[in-house]
C-alpha positions in Angstrom: 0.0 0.0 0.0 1.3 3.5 -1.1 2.3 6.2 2.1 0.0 8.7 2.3 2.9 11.2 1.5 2.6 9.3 -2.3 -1.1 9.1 -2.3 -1.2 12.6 -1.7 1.9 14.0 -3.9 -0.3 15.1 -7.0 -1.6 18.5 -7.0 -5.0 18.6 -9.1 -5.1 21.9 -12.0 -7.8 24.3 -10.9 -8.2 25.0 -14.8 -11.1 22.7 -14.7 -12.9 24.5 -12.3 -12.3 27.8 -14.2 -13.0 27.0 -18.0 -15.6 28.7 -19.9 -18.9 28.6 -19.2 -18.6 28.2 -15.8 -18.6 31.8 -14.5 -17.2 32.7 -11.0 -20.2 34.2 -9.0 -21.4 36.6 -11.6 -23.1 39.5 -9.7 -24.5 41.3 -12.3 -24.7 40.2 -15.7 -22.2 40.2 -17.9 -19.9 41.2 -15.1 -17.3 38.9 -13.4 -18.0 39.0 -9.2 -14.4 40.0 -8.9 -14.7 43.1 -10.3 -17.0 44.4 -8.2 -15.0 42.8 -4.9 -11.7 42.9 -5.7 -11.7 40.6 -2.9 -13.0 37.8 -5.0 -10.4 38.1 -7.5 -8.1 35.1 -7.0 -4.5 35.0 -8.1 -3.9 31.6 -10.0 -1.6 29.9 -6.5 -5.4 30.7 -4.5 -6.5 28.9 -7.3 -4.8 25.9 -7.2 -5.3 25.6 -3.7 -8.9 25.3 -4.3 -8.6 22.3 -6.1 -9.0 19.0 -4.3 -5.9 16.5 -4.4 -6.4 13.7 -7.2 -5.9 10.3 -4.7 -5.1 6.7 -6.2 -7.3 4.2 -6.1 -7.6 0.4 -4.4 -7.9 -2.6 -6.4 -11.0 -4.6 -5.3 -11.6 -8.5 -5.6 -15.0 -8.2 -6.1 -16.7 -5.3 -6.8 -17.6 -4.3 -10.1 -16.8 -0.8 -10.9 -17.0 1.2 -14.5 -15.0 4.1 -15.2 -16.4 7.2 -15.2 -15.3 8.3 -18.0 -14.2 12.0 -18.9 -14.3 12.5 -14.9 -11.8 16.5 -14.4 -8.6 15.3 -12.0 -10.1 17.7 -9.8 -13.0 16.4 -9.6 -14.6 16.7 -5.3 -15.1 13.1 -4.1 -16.0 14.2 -0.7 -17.5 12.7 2.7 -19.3 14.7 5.6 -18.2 13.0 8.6 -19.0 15.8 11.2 -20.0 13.3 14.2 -16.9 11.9 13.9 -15.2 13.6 17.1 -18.7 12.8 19.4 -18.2 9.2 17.6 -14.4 8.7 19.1 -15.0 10.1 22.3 -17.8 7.9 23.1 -15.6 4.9 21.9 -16.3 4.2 18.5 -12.9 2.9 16.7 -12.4 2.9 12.6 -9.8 0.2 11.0 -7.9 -0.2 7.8 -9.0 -3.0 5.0 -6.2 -4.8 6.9 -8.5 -4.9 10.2 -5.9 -2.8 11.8 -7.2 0.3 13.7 -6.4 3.2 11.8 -7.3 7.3 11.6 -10.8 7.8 10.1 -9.3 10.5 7.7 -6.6 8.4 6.7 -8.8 5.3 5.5 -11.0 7.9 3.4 -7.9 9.4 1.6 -6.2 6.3 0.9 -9.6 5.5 -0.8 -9.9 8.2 -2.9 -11.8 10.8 -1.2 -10.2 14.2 -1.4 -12.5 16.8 0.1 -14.6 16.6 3.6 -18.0 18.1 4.5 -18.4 19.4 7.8 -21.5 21.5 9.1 -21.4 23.9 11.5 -24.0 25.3 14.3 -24.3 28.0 16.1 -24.5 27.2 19.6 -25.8 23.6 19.7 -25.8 23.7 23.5 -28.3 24.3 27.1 -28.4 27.0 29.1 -26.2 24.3 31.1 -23.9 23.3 28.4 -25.1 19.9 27.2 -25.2 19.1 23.8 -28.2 18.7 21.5 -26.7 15.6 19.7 -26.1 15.0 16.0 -21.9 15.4 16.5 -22.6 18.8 19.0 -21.0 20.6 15.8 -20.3 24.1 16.9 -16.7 25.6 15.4 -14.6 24.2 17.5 -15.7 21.0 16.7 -15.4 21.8 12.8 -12.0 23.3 13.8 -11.0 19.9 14.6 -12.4 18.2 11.9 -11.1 20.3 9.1 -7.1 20.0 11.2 -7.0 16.4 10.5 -8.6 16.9 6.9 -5.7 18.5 5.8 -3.2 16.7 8.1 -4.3 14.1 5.6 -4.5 16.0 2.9 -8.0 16.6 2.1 -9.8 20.0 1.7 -12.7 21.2 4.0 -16.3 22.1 2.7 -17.6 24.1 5.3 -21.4 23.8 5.5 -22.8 26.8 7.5 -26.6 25.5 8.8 -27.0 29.1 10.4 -28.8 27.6 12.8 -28.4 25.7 16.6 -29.5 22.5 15.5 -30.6 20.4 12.0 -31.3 22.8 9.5 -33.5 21.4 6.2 -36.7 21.7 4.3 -39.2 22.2 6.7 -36.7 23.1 10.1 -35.3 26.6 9.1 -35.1 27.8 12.4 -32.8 30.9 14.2 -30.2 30.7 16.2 -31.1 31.6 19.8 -28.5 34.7 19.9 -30.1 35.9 16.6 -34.2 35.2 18.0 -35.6 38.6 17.8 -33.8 40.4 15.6 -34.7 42.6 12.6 -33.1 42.0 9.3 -30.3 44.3 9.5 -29.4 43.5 12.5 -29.3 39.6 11.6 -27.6 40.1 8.6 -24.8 42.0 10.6 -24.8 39.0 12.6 -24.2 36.7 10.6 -21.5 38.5 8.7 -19.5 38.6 11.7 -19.8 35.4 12.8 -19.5 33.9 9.1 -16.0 35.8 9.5 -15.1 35.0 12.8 -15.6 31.1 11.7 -13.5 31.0 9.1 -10.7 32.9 10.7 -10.5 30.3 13.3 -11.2 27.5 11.0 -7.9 29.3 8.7 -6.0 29.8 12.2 -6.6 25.6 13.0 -4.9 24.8 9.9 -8.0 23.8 7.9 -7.2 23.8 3.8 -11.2 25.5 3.4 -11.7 24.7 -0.5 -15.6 25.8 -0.2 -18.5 27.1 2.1 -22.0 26.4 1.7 -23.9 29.6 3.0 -27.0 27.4 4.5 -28.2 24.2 4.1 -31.1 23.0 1.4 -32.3 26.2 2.0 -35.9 25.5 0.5 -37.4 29.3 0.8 -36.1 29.4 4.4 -33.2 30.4 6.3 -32.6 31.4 10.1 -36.1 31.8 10.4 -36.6 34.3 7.3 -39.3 33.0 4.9 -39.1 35.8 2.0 -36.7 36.2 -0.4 -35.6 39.3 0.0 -34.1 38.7 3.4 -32.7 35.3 2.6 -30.8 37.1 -0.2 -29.0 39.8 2.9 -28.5 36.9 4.6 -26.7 35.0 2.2 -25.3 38.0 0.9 -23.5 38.3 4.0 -22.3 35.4 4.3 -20.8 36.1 0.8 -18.8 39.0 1.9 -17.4 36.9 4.6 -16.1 34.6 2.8 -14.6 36.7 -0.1 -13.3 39.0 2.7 -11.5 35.8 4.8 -10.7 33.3 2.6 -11.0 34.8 -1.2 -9.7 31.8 -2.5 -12.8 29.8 -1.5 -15.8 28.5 -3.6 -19.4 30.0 -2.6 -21.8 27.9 -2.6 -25.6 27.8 -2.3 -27.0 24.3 -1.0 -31.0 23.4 -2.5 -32.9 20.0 -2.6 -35.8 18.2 -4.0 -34.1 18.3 -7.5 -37.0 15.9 -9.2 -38.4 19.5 -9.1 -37.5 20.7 -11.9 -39.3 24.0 -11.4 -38.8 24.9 -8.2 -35.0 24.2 -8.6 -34.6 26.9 -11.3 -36.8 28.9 -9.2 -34.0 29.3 -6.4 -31.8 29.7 -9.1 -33.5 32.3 -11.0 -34.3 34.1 -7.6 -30.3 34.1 -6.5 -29.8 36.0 -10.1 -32.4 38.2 -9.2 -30.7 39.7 -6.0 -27.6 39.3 -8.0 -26.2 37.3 -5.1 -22.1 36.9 -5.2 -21.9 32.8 -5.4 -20.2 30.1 -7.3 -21.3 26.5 -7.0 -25.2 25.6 -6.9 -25.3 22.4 -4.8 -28.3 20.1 -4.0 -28.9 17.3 -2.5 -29.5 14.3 -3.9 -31.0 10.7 -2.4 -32.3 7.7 -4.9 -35.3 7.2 -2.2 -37.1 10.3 -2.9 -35.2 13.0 -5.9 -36.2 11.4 -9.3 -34.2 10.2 -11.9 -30.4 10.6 -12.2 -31.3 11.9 -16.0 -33.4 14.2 -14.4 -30.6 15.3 -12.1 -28.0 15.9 -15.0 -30.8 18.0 -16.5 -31.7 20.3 -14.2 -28.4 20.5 -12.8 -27.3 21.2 -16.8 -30.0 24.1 -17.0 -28.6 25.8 -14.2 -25.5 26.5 -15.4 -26.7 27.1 -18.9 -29.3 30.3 -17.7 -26.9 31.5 -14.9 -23.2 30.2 -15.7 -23.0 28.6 -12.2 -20.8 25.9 -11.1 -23.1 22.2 -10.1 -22.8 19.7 -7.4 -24.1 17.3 -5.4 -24.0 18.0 -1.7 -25.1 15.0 -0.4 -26.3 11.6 -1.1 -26.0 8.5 0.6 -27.6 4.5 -0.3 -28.3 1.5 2.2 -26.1 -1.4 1.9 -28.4 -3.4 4.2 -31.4 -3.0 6.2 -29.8 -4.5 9.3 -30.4 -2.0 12.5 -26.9 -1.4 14.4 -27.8 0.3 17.5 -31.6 -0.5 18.1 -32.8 3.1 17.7 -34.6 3.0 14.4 -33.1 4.3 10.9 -34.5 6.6 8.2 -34.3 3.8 5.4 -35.8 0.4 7.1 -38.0 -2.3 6.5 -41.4 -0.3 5.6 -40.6 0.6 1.8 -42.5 3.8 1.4 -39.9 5.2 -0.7 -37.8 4.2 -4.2 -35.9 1.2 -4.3 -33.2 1.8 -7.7 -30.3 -0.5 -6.7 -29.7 -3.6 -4.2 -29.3 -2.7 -0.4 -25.8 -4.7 -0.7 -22.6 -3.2 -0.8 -22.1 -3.6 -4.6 -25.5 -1.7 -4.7 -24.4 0.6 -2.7 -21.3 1.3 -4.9 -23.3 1.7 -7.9 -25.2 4.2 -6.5 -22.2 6.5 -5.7 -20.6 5.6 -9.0 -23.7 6.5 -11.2 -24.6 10.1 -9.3 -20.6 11.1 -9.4 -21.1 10.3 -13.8 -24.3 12.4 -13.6 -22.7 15.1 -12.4 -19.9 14.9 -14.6 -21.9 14.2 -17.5 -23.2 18.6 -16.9 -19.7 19.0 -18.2 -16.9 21.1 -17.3 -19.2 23.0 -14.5 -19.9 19.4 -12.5 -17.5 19.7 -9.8 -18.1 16.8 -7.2 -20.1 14.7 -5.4 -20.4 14.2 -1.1 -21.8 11.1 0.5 -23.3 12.3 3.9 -22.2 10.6 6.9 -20.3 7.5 5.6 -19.1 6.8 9.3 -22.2 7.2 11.4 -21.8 4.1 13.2 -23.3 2.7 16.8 -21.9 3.3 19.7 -20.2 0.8 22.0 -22.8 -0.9 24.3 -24.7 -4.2 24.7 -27.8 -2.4 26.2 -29.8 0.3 25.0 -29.1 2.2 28.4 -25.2 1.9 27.7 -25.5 3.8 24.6 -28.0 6.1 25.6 -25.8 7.5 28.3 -23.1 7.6 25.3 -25.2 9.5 23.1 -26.4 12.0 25.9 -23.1 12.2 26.9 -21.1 12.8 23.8 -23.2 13.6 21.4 -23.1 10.8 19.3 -26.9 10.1 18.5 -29.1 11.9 16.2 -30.3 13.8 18.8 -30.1 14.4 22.4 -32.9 14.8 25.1 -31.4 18.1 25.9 -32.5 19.5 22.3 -36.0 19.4 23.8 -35.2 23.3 24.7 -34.6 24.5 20.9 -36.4 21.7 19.3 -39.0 20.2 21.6 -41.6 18.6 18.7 -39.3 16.8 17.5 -35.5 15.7 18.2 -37.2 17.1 21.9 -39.5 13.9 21.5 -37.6 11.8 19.2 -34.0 12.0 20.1 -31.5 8.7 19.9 -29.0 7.5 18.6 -27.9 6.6 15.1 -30.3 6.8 11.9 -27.5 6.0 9.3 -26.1 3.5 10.3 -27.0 1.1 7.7 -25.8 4.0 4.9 -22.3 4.0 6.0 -19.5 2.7 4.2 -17.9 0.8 7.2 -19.5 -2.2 8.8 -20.8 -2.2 12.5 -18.0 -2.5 13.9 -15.9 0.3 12.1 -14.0 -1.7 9.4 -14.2 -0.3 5.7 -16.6 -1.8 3.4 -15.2 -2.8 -0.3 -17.8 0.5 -1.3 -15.3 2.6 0.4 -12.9 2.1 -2.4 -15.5 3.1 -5.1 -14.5 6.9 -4.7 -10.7 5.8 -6.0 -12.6 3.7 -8.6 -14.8 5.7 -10.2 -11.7 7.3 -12.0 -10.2 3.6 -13.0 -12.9 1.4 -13.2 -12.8 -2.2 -11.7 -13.2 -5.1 -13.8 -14.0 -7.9 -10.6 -16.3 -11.2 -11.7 -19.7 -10.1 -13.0 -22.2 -12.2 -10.7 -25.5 -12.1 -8.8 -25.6 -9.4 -6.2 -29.3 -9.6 -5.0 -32.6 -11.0 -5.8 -35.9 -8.9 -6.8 -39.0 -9.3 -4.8 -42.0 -10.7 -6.6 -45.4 -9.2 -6.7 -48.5 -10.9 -7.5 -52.2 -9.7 -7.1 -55.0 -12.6 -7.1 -58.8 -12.6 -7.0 -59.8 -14.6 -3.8 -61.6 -18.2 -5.1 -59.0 -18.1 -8.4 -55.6 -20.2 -8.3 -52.4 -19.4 -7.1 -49.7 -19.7 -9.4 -46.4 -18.9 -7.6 -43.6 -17.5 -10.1 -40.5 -20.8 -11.2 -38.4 -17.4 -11.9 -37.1 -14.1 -9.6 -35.2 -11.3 -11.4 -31.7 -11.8 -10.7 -29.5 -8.3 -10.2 -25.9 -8.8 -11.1 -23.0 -7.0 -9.8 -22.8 -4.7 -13.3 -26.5 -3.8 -12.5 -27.9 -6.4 -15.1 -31.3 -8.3 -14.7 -32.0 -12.2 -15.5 -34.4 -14.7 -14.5 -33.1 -17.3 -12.8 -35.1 -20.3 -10.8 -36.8 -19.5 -7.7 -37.6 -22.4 -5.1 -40.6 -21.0 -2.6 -41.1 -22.7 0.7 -44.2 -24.1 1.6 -47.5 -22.4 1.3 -50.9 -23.2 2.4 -52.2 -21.3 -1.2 -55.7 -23.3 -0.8 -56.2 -21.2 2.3 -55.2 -18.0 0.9 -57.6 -18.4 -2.3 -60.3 -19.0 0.1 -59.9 -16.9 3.0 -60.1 -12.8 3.2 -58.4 -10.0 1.3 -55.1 -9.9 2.7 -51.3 -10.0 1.6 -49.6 -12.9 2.1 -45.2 -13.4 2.5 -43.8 -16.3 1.2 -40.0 -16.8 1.3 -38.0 -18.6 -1.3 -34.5 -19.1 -2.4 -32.9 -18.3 -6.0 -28.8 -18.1 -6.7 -28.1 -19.3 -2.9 -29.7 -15.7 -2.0 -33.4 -15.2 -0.1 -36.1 -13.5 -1.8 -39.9 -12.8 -1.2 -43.4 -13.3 -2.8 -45.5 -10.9 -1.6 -49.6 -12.1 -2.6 -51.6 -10.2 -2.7 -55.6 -11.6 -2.4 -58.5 -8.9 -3.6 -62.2 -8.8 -4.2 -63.1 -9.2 -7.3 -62.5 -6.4 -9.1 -64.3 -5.1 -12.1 -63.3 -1.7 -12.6 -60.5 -1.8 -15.9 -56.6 -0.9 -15.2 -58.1 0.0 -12.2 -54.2 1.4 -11.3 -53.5 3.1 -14.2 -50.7 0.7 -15.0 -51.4 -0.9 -18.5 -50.2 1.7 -21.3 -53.9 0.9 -23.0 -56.0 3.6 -20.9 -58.3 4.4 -23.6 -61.2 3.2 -21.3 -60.7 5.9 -18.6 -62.4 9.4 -20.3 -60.4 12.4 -18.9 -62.5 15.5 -18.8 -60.8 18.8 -18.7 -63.8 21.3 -17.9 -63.3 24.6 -19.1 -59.6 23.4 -19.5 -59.0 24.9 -16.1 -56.6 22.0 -14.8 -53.1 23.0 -15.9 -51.9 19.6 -15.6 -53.9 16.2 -16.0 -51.7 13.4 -16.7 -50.6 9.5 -16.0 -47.7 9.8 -13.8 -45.0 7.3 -13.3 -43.4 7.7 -9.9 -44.6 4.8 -7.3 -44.0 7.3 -4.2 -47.3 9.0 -5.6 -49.0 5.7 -5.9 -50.9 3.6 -4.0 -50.1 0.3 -5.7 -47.3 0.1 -8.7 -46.1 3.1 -10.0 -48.6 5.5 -12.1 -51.5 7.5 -11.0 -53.7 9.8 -12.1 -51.7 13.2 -11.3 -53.4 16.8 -11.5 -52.0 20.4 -10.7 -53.9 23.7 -11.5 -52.1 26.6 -11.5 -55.1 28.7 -11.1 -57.2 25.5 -9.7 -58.3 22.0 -11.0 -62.0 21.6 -12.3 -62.0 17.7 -14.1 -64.0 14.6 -14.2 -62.3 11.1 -15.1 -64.7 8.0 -15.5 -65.1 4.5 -17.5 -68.2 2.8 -18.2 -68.0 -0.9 -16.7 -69.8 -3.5 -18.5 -69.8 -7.8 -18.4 -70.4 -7.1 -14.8 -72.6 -9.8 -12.9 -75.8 -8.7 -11.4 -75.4 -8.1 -7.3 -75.0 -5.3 -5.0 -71.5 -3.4 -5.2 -69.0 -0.4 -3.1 -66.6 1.8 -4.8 -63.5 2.7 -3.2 -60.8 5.1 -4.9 -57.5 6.5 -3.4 -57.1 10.5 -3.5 -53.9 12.6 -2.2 -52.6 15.5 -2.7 -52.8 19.7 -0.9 -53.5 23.2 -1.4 -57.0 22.6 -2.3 -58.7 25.7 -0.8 -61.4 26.2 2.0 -64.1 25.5 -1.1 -63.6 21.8 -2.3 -65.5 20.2 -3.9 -64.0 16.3 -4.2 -65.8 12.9 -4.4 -65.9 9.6 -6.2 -68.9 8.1 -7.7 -71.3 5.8 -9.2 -74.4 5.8 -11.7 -76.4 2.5 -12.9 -77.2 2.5 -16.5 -75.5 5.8 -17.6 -77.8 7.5 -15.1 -75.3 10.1 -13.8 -78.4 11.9 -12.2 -79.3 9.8 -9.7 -75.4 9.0 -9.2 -74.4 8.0 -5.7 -71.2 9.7 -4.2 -68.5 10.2 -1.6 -66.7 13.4 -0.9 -63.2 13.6 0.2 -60.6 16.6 0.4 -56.6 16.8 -0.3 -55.4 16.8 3.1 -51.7 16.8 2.8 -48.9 14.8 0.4 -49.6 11.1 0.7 -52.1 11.4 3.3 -54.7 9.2 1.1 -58.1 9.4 1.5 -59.9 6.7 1.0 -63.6 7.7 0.2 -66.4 4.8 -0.3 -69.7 4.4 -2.2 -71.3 1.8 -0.8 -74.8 -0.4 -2.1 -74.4 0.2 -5.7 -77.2 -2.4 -7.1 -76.3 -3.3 -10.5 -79.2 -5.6 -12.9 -78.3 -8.1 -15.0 -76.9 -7.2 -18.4 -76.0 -3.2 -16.4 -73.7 -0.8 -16.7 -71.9 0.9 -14.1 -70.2 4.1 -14.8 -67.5 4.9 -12.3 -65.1 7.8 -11.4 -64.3 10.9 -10.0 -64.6 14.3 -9.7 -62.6 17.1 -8.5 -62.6 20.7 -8.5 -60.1 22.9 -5.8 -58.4 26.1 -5.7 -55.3 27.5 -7.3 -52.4 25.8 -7.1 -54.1 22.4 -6.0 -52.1 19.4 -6.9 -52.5 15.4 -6.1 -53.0 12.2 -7.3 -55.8 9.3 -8.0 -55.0 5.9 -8.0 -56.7 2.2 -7.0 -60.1 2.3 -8.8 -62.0 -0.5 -6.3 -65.1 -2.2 -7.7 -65.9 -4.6 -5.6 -69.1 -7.3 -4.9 -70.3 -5.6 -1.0 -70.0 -7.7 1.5 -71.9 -7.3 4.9 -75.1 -5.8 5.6 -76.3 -3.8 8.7 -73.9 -3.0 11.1 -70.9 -3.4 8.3 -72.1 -0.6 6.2 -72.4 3.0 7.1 -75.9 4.7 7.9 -75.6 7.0 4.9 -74.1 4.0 3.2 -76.5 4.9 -0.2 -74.3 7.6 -0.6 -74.9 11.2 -1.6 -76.8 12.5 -5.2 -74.6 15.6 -5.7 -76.1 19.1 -7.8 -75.6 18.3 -11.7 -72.6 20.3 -12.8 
């Protein structure tokens, strides 16, 4: 294995980071930010030394790696790791791929990272000094940090939350010192202690290559909620930063990039104010942000309207669903979220490998790529007592009982330890995973044994009294992210019972490759209404009315986190409000009594709704029976029902929904339920006949 004095020895070019079309902070169009602060105007040595070192890269035996190709030498393969120091004083210990123990910082540069991400909190601390958890990361503790990042060579990202504690989407809030303030006086604030942060960080020693002036500051900062005052917020954290360390990237930290709009919204507001930045970051998790093309894309568009450098400032993947420390994590076993690659290691590396080629496929302005909290293990302890006293103590959980005082609905009720522990790159027990060494790899590629890495689920959806028919083949991943059926041998199965017992979903466990995989069956009512999901491409049954063309948007969407079962739905927005009608006229149905059931989601609807699902015999849509419903917040489904729905033989039953809300109302419909009624009397409602709304 190389010294680190070798691994380190090659300075990357900042030329890269420089080349055209990539402006420097433009403040006003047309005109370069250093002109108008001559503080921003960096010699070509400041340069240089904002490039991150190019590292080499460790062979593995088995994971399968491709180059990225076209990838800049100084390229940012970077790690946040700011719990680390509340991690090693509570007793947590990190190891080579050798098993020996060895400095945290050292294992990440010997792997090929070159930059860290540290954030930073105001005052994360009680009236009585005890920490509020999640690393206790005030600037002394990012002091540290960003020391032994360059002591091993890497370059620091500082990541400014402006706040005491977490700072995201929906938690903007101020710092205690700050509560109270006006604007000016805020902004003042946080100029001066911008500056006073990075002086000590530059006094420590830390090699400060960027700061991130807030953290996926969604239309929020510090507990401002307009734009004008985030702007003289960030604005001074601008001046800080040209003012103290010149040399250093800017950069503005977004998320929610499958948002295409709102994205270039932040963008085009930051142009606006003319705000002095360089680097547009966002963050960026498989579960929840869309596509990677998607990512490329909007990412590409930013640079292209407002000449900005691109990034990702965080991402992170699951290489198992294993619990470490008993206190619950943010990606477990209830999948309410996307599932793109394998929870395995080699899934895990894919992940990394395909975001840091979308960000370099922008071009020249796609500068890097940081994995958040890649050593957020559990703390020593055999009891959940021992490392509850080690995470009030040190700091080391999420969150801390104590953050009850600045945060008290939620790490104030909610506080632990660990969350992300299964997203790290080291094992339990601190010793590097074979994903580690992806960050060297990306630049090389790996050419290790192409073989099967996990095994898909099945799904199957039945009609109670019909046969079971269990799949002989499971979907196969392989290590290069291939697919192929293989055979699939289920364990026993009592499917007689199933067929003729009640609706329910059923687990059965097989065994395909030498790996485990699960049948989930699924047994329904009879169900007559026709691609009842929206999931066959032939929807030419289901008539979409647009009334008075007032919904903006009215389409079949494809993203499974807005579905109820599968992955399309019926998706509306109205700009100015939603007024539409979607139905299908069921036929071959038997004669019998019948309930409709439909699934409805979705927000800003208005005080005036006017929402509800419905039924009509024979084409008579006035005597149709009905059931309201509202949008009541994202994927909080309603699940409205229309219950005694007598149908003749040789009838028709036309089905659907209606929905009309105010501007800027959005959702989706999915999980069109037709179903024979069962139960009479007490099992159906008193207004079970349902209501015979006003004709339109």
């Amino acid at each position: 294995m190389k010294t680190m004095k070798q691994i380190c020895a090659a300075a990357a070019a900042a030329a890269v980071l420089l080349t055209a079309g990539c402006t420097n902070g433009n403040t006003e169009s047309g005109t370069p930010a250093a002109e108008q602060n001559p503080a921003a105007d960096t010699s070509a040595a400041e340069a240089e030394n904002a490039a991150p070192t190019v590292h080499n890269a460790i062979p593995s035996d088995t994971l399968y790696v491709r180059k990225v190709e076209g990838m800049p030498d100084d390229f940012a393969l970077g790690c946040d790791i700011s719990s680390v120091i509340s991690l090693e004083n509570a007793g947590v210990k990190f190891y080579d791929y050798n098993g020996e123990e060895n400095d945290l910082f050292d294992t990440l540069a010997q792997s090929g990272v070159n930059y860290i991400r540290v954030r930073i909190w105001n005052d994360p601390f009680d009236g009585s000094g005890n920490g509020y958890g999640g690393g206790n990361c005030d600037i002394e503790t990012a002091c540290k940090i960003g020391k032994r990042a360059a002591d091993a060579g890497l370059k620091l990202l500082a990541d400014f939350h402006y706040s005491d504690f977490w700072a995201d989407p929906s938690k903007q809030m101020c710092p205690k010192a700050w509560e109270g303030m006006e604007i000016e006086e805020k902004k003042e604030a946080l100029y001066e202690y911008t500056k006073d942060c990075l002086t000590k960080l530059k006094e420590a020693g830390a090699d400060v290559g960027m700061v991130q002036l807030g953290n996926e500051t969604n239309g929020k900062m510090s507990g401002e909620k307009i734009w004008m005052s985030i702007y003289y917020l960030m604005d001074a954290g601008s001046r800080a930063v040209r003012e103290i360390l010149p040399e250093a990237l800017v950069a503005v930290h977004f998320t929610n990039p499958e948002s295409t709009d709102n994205m270039l919204n932040y963008a085009s507001k930051l142009e606006y104010y003319k705000l002095d930045y360089d680097v547009f970051a966002t963050s960026y998790y498989p579960y929840w942000h869309g596509t990677l093309d998607n990512l490329t894309s909007v990412l590409k568009q930013v640079n292209e309207k407002y000449g900005k450098k691109v990034m990702v400032a965080e991402t992170s993947y699951a290489y198992t669903l294993e619990d470490g420390d008993g206190s619950g994590n943010s990606i477990g076993d209830v999948v309410n979220y996307e599932k793109p690659y394998p929870f395995t290691v080699q899934g895990q590396s894919r992940e990394l490998r395909d975001i840091v080629e979308a960000v370099v496929n922008t071009g020249d302005c796609g500068i890097g790529v940081f994995w958040w909290e890649p050593a957020w293990l559990p703390v020593p302890g055999e009891t959940w007592e021992e490392r509850s006293a080690l995470w009030e103590q040190y700091g080391a959980g999420w969150a801390s009982s104590y953050s009850a005082e600045y945060d008290p609905d939620d790490a104030g009720v909610y506080y632990g330890g660990s969350s992300w522990e299964n997203q790290a790159m080291f094992d339990f027990s601190g010793k590097p995973l074979e994903s580690l060494k992806t960050w060297g790899l990306v630049r090389t590629g790996n050419d290790a044994p192409i073989v099967p890495d996990a095994i898909k689920d099945s799904e199957l959806t039945v009609k109670l009294g019909e046969q079971i028919n269990l799949p002989a083949k499971a979907a196969a991943i392989y290590s290069d992210g291939s697919e192929r059926e293989i055979d699939v041998e289920w364990e026993p199965a009592d499917l007689d019972a199933m067929t003729n017992g009640e609706p329910q979903t059923y687990t059965i466990k097989g065994t395909a490759g030498g790996m485990e995989t699960v049948c989930r069956v699924a047994m329904v009512d009879a169900n007559y209404a026709v691609n009842y999901s929206f999931e066959d491409e032939d929807r030419s049954m289901w008539e979409i009315e647009n009334i008075n063309d007032k919904t903006t948007q009215i389409d079949y969407q494809k993203k499974a986190l807005d579905a109820v079962t599968g992955e399309y739905a019926l998706h509306f927005w109205g700009e100015n409000g939603t007024e539409f009608r979607a139905m299908q006229n069921v036929t071959d149905i038997p004669a019998g009594t019948y309930s409709l059931t439909a699934s409805v989601q979705g927000g800003d609807g208005g005080d005036e709704q006017d929402i509800y699902i419905f039924a009509a015999v024979n084409g008579d849509l006035g005597m149709m029976q009905s059931a309201s419903t509202e949008l009541s917040g994202y994927a909080n489904w309603q699940h409205p029902k229309v219950y005694n729905i007598v149908v003749p033989e040789g009838g028709t039953v036309t089905i659907g929904a209606y929905v009309k809300a105010g501007k800027g109302s959005w959702g989706t419909i999915d999980d069109f339920l037709l179903n024979p009624q069962k139960g009479t009397g007490d099992d159906i409602p008193d207004d079970a006949s349902g209501d015979i709304p006003d004709e339109e």
